[in-house]
N, C-alpha and C positions, 0 to 999 in steps of 0.2 A: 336549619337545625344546628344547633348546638350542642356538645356535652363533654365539657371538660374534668380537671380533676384542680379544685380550690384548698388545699391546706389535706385536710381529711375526708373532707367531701366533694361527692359526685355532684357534677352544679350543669343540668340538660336546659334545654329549650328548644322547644318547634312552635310555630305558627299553625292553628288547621282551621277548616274552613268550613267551621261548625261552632254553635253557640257554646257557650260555657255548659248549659244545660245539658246538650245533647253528649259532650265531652266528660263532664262527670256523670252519665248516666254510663258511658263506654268505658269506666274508670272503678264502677261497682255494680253492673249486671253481671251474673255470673255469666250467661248465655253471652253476654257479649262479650267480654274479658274471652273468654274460648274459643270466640268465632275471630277473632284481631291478636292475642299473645301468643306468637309463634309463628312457625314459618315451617312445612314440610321438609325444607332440607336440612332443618334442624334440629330442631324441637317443637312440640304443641302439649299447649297445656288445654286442661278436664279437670272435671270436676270440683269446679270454684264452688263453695262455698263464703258468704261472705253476712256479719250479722254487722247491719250496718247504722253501729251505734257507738257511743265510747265505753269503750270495755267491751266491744264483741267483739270475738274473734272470726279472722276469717281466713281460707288456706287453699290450695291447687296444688294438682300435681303434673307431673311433665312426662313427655318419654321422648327421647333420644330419637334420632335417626338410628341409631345405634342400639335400639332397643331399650336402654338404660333406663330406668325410672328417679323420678326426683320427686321434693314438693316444698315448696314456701309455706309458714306461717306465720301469723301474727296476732297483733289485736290493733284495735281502733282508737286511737289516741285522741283524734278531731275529726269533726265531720261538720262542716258547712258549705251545703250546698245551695248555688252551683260551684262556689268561692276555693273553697279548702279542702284538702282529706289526709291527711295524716295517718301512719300506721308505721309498726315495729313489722321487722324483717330476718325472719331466722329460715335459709335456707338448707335443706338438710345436706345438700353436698357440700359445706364449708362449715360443719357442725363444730369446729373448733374455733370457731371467727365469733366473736360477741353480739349481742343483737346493735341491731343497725335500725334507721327509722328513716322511711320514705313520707317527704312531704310532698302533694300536688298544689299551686296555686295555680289558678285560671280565671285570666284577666280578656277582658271582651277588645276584639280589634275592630277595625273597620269592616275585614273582611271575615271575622269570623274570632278565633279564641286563643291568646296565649298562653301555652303548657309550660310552668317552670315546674321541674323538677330538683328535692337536694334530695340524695342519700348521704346521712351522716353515721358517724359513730364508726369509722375504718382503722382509727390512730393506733390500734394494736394489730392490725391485719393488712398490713398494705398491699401484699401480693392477691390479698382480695380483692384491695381497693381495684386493681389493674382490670381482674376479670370482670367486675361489675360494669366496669367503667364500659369497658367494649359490648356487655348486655344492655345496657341502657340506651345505647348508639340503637340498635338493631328494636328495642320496645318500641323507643318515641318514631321509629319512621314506622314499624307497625301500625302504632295507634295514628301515625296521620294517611297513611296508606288507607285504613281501615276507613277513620272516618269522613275522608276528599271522598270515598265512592259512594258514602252514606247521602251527604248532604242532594 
């Protein structure tokens, strides 16, 4: 796994060991987004909502170890499945950060599915950029943690 930071953008990758299908179904079921995004000594996220078309919107929220509540939204910019998913990213704890836009590509391996992740659009929030960068470390081994025990 990978996941660096390229100019303004968050630039991840993991390997898992599950088809593309199976990966973007784990990528826009709400039930499973909930059951995989999050970690009890951290955070978990609920109540995904997600309309899975361009121009729909879709959101979750979080709560802390610490009690704290959160929630992302967006909308739907691309959706080709099992290939693509595209979506805008407005996190309500960095409500003064601009919207930002998460792209997934997944590409089929030998053994299973290549996840590249960018988060773009940082260039006026860098000290965002930092925080994301460290959240997206801890997603992508979720979602491969999640889905090694599916397959």
């Amino acid at each position: 796994m990978k996941v660096n930071i390229h100019s303004s953008t968050i630039v991840g990758e993991v390997d898992v060991d599950a088809s593309p299908e199976a990966v973007f179904t784990a990528l826009t079921d709400p039930e499973q987004l909930a059951a995989w995004w999050g970690d009890e000594s951290m955070y978990r996220t609920f109540n995904w909502k997600i309309d899975l078309r361009v121009g729909g919107d879709w959101s979750c929220e979080a709560k802390g170890v610490d009690g704290n509540l959160g929630s992302v939204s967006g909308r739907i910019l691309e959706v080709d499945p099992p290939r693509t998913l595209i979506y805008t990213w407005n996190p309500s704890w960095d409500a003064a950060a601009a919207e930002t836009s998460v792209r997934y590509t997944l590409s089929p391996t030998e053994s299973g599915t290549r996840v590249n992740v960018l988060h773009e659009g940082f260039a006026w929030k860098l000290d965002s950029l930092t925080g994301h960068l460290e959240g997206w470390s801890r997603v992508l081994a979720w979602l491969k943690g999640y889905l090694n025990k599916e397959v």
